[in-house]
N, CA, C and O atoms as a DFTB+ gen file, in Angstrom:
464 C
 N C O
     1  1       0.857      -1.159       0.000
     2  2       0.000       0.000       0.000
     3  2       0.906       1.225       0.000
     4  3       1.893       1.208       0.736
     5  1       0.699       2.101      -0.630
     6  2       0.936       2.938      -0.787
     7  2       0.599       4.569      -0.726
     8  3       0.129       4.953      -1.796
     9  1       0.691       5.306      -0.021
    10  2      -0.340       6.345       0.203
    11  2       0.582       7.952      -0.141
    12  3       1.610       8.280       0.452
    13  1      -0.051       8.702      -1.142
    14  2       0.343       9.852      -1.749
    15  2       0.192      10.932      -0.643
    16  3      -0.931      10.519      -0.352
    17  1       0.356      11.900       0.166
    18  2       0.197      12.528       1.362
    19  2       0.060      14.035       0.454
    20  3      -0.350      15.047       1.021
    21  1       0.376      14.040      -0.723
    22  2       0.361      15.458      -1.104
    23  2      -0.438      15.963      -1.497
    24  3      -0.883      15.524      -2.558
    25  1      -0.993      16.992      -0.976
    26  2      -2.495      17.881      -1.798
    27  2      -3.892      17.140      -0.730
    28  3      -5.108      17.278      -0.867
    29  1      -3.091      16.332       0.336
    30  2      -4.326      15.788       0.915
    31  2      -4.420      16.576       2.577
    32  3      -3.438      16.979       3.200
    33  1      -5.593      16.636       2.957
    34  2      -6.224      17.465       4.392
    35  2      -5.565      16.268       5.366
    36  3      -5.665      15.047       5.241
    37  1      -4.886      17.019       6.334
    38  2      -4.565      16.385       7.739
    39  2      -5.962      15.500       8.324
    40  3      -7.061      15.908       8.700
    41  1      -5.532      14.457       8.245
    42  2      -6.091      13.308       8.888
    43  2      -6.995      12.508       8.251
    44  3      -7.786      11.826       8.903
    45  1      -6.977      12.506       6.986
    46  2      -7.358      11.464       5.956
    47  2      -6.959      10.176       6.287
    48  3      -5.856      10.073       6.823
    49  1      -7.471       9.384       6.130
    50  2      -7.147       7.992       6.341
    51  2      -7.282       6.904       5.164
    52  3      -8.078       6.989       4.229
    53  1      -6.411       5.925       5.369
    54  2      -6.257       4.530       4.084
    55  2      -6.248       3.889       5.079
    56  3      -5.855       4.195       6.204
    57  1      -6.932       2.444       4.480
    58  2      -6.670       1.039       5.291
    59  2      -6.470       0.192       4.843
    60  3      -7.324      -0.030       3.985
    61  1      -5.570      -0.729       4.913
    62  2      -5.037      -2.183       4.363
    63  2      -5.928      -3.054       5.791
    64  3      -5.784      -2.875       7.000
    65  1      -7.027      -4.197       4.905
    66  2      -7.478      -5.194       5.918
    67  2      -7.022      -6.315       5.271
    68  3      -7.504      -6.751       4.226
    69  1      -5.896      -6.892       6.008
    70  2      -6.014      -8.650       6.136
    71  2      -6.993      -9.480       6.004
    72  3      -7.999      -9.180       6.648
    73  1      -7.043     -10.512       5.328
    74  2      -7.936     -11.443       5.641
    75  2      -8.041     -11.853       7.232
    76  3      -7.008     -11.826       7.901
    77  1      -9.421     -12.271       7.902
    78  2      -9.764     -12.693       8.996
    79  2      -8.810     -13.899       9.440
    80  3      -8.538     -14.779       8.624
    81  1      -8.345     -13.927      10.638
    82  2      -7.904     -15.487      11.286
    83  2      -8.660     -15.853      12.029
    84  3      -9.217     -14.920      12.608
    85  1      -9.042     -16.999      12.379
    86  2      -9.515     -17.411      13.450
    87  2      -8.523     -18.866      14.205
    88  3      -9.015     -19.985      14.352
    89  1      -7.681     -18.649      14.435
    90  2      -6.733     -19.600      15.092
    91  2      -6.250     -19.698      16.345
    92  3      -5.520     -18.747      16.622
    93  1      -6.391     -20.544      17.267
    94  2      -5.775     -20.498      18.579
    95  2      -4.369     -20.416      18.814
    96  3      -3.750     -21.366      19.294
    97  1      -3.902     -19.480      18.544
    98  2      -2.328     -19.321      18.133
    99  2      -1.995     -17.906      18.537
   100  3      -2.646     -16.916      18.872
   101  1      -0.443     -18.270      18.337
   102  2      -0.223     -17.048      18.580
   103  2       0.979     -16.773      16.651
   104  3       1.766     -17.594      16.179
   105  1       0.674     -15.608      16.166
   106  2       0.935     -15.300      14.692
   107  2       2.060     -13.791      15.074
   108  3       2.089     -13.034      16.045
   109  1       2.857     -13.850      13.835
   110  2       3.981     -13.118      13.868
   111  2       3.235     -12.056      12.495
   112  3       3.223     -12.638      11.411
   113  1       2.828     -11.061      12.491
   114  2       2.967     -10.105      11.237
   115  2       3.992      -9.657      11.268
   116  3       4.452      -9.259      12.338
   117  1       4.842      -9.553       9.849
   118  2       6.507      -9.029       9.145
   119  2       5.680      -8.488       8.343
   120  3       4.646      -8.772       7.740
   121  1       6.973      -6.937       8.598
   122  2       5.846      -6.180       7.295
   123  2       7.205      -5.327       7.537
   124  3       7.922      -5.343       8.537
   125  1       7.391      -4.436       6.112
   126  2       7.899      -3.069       5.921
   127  2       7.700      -2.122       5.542
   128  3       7.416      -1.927       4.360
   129  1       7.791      -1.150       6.489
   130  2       7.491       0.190       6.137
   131  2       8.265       1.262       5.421
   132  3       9.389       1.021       4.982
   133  1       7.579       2.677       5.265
   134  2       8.542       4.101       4.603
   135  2       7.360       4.964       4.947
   136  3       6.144       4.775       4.903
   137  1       8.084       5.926       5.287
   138  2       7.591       7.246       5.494
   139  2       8.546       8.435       4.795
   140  3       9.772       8.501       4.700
   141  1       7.749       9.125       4.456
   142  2       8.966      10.081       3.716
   143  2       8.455      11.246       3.458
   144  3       7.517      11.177       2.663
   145  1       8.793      12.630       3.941
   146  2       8.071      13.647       3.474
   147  2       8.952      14.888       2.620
   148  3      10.124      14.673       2.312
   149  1       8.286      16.182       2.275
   150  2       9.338      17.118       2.026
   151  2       9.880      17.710       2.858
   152  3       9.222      18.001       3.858
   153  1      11.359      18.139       2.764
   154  2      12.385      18.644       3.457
   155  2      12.351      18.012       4.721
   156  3      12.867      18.761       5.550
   157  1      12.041      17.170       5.116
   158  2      11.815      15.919       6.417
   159  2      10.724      16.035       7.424
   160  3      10.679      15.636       8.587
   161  1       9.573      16.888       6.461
   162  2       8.365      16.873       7.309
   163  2       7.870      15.860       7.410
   164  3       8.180      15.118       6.478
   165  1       7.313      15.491       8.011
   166  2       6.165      14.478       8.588
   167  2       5.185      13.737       7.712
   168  3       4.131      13.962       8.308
   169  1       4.945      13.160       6.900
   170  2       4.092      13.083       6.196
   171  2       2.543      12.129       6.831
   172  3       1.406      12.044       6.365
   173  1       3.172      11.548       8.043
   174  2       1.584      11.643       8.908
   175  2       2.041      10.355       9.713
   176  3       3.181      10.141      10.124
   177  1       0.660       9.343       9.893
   178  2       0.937       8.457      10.924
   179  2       0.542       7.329      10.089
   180  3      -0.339       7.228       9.235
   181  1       1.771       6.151      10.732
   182  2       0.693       4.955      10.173
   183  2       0.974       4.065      11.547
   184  3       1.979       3.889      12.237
   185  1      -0.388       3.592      11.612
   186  2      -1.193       2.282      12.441
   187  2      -1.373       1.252      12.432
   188  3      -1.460       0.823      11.282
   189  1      -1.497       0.500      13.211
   190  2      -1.799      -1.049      12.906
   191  2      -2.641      -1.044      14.312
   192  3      -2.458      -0.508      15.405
   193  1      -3.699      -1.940      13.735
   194  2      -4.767      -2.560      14.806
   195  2      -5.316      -3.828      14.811
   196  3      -5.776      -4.317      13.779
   197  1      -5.313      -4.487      16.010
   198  2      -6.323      -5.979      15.613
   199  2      -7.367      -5.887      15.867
   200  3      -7.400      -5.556      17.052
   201  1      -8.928      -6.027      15.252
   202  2      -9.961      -5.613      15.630
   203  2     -10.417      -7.463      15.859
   204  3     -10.164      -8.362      15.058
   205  1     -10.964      -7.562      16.876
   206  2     -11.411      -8.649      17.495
   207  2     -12.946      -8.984      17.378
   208  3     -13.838      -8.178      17.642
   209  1     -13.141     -10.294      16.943
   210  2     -14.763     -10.838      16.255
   211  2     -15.919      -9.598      16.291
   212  3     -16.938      -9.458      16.967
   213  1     -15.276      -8.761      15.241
   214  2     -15.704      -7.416      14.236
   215  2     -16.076      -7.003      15.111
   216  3     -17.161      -7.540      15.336
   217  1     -15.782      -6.133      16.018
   218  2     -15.552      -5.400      17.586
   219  2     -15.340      -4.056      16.833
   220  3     -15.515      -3.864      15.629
   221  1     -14.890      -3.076      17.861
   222  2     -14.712      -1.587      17.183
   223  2     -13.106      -1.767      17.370
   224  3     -12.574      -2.626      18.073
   225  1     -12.328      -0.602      16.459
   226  2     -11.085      -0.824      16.462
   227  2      -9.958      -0.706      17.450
   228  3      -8.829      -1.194      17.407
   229  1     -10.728       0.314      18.650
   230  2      -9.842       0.626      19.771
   231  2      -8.528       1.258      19.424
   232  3      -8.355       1.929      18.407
   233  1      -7.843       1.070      20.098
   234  2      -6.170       1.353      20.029
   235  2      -5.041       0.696      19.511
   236  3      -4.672      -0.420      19.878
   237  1      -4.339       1.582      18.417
   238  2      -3.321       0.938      17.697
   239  2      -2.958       0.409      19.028
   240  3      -3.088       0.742      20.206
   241  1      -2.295      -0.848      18.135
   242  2      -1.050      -1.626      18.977
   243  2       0.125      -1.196      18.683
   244  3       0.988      -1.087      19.555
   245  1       0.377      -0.835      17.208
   246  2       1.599       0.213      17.353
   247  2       1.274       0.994      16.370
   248  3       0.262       0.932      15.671
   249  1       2.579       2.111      16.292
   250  2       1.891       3.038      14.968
   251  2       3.691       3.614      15.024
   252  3       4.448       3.416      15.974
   253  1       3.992       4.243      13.916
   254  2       4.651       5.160      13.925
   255  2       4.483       6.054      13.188
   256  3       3.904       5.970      12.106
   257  1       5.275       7.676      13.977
   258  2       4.728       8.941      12.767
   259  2       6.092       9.975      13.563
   260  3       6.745       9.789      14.590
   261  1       6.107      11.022      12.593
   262  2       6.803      12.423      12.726
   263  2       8.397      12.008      12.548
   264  3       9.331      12.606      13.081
   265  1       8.511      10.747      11.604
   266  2      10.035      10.799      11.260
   267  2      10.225      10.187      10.065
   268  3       9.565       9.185       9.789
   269  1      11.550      10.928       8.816
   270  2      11.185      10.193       7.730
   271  2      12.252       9.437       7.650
   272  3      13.357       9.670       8.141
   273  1      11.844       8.321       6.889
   274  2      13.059       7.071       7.131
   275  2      13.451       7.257       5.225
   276  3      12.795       7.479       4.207
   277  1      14.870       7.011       5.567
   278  2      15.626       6.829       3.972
   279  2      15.365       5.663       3.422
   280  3      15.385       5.469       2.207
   281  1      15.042       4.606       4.483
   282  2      15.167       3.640       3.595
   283  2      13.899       2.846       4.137
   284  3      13.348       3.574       4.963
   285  1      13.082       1.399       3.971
   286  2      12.296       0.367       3.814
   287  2      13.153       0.197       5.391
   288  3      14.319      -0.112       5.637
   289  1      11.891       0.581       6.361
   290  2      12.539      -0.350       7.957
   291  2      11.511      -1.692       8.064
   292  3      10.458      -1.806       7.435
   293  1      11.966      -2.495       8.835
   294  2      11.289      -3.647       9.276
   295  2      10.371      -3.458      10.963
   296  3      10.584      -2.703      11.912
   297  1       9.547      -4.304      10.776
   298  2       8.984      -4.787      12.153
   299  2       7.988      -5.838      12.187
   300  3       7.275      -6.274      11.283
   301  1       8.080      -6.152      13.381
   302  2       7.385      -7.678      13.383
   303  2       6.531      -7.299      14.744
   304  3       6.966      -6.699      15.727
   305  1       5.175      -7.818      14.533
   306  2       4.196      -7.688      15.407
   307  2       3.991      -8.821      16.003
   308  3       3.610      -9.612      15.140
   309  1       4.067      -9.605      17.598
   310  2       2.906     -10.337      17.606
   311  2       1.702     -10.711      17.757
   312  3       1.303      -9.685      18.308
   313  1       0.723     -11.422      17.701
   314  2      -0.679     -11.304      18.249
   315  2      -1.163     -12.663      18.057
   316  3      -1.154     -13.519      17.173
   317  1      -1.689     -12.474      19.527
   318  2      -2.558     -14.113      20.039
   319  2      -3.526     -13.696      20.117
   320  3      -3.755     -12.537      20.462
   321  1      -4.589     -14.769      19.731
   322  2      -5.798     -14.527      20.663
   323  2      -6.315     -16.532      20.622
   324  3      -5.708     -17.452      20.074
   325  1      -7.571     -16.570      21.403
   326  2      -7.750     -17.589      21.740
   327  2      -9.528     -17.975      21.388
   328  3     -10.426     -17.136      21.460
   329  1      -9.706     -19.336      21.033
   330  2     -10.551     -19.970      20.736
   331  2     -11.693     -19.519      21.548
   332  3     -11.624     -19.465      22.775
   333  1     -12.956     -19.131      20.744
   334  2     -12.900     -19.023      19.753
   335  2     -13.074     -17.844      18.849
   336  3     -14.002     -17.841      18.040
   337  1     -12.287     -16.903      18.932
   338  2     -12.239     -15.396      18.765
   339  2     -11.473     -15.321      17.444
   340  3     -10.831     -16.339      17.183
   341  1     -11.430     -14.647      16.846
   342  2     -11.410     -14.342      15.278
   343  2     -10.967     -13.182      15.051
   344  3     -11.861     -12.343      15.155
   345  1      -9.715     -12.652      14.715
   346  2      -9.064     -11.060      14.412
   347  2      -8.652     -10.744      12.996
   348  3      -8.479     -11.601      12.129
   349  1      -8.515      -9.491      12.837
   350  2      -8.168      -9.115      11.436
   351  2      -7.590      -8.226      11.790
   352  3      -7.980      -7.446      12.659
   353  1      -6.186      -8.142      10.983
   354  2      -5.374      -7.106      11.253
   355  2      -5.402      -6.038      10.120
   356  3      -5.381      -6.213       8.901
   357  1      -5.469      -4.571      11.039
   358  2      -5.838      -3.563       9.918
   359  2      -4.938      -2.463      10.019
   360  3      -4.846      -1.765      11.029
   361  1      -4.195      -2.288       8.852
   362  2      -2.772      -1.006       8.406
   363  2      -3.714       0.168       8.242
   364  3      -4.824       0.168       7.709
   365  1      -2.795       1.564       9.026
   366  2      -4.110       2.595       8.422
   367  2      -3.162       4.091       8.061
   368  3      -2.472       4.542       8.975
   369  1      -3.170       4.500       7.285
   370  2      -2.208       5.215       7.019
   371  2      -3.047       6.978       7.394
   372  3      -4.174       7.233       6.971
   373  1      -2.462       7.691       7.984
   374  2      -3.554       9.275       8.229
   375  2      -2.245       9.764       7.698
   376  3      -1.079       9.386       7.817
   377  1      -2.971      10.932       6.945
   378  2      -2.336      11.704       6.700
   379  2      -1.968      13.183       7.484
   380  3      -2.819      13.593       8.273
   381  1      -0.897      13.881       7.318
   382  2      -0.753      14.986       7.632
   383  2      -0.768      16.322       7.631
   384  3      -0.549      17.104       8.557
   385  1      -1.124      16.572       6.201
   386  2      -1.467      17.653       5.152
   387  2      -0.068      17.886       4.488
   388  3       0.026      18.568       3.467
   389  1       1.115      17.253       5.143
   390  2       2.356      17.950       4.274
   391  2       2.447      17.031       3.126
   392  3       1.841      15.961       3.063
   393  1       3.476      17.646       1.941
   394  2       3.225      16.256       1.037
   395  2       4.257      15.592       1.630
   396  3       5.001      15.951       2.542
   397  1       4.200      14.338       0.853
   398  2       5.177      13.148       1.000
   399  2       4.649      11.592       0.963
   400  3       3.582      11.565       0.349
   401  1       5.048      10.271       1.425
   402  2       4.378       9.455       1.095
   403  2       4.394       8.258       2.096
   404  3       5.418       8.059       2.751
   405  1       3.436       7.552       2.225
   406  2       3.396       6.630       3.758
   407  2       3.503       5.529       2.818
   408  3       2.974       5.786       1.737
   409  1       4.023       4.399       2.909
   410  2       3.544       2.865       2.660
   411  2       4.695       1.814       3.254
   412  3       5.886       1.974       3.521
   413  1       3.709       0.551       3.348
   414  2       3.639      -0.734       3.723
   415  2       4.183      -1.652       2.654
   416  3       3.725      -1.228       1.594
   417  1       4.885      -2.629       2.443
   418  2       5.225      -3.695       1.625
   419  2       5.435      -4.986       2.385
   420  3       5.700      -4.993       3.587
   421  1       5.318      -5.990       1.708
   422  2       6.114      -7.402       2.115
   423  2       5.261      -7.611       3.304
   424  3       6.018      -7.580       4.275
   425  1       4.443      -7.745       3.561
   426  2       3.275      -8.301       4.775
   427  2       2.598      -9.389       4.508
   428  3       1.587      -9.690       3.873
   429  1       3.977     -10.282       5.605
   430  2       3.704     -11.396       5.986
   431  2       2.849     -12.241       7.194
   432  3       3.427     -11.853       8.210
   433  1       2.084     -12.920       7.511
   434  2       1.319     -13.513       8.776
   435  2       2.322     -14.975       8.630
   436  3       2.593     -15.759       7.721
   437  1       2.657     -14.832       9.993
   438  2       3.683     -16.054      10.003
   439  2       3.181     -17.286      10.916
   440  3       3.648     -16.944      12.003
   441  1       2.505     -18.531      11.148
   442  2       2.042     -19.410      12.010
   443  2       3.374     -19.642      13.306
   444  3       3.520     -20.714      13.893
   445  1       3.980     -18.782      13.485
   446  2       4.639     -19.238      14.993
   447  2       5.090     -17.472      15.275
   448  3       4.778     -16.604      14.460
   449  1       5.963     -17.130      16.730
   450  2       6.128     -16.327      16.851
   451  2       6.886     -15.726      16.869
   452  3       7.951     -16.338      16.780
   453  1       7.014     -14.317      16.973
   454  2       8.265     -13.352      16.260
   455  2       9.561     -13.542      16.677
   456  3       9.839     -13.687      17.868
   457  1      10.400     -13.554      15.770
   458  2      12.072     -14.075      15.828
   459  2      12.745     -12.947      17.018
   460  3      13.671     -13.325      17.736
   461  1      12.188     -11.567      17.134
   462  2      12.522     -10.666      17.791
   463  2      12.015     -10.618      19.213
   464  3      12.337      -9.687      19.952
């Protein structure tokens, strides 16, 4: 996913939804990010949330914002939940009004848990 930040109103939002799990497990999301704005503004926030058997979204579990990275960083999430409860993990990109550009690549759901 990819999200254009320029010419857009502070606090616009995009969402990447995963397909649903329903597994008694505990799952590793690998994913990489970029943030990048002009002259090293901000180009906004991005989120991640697990919304639980289609529940409301509550509070990122993590997010990062207000720094631009040169290059594709990594991170690995984990998340359990238990029988018989059902989650979907959802990327959400807000914007900031400055231009520049938010996105996500390589998002993986891994059946065991994070190497980190």
């Amino acid at each position: 996913m990819v999200v254009n930040t320029t010419g857009k109103q502070p606090g616009q939002k995009a969402h990447l939804l995963l397909l649903k799990l329903k597994e008694n497990d505990t799952h590793c999301i690998d994913f990489h990010y970029f943030l990048t704005g002009k002259d090293g503004a901000s180009s906004g926030i991005l989120n991640v949330y697990v919304k639980v058997n289609d529940g409301p979204l509550g509070n990122p579990i993590w997010n990062v914002s207000g720094m631009t990275t040169r290059s594709w960083n990594r991170a690995e999430l984990a998340i359990s939940t238990f029988w018989p409860n059902f989650y979907q993990v959802i990327f959400e990109a807000v914007t900031s009004g400055q231009p520049g550009y938010i996105a996500i690549d390589e998002v993986k759901i891994q059946g065991h848990p994070c190497s980190k």
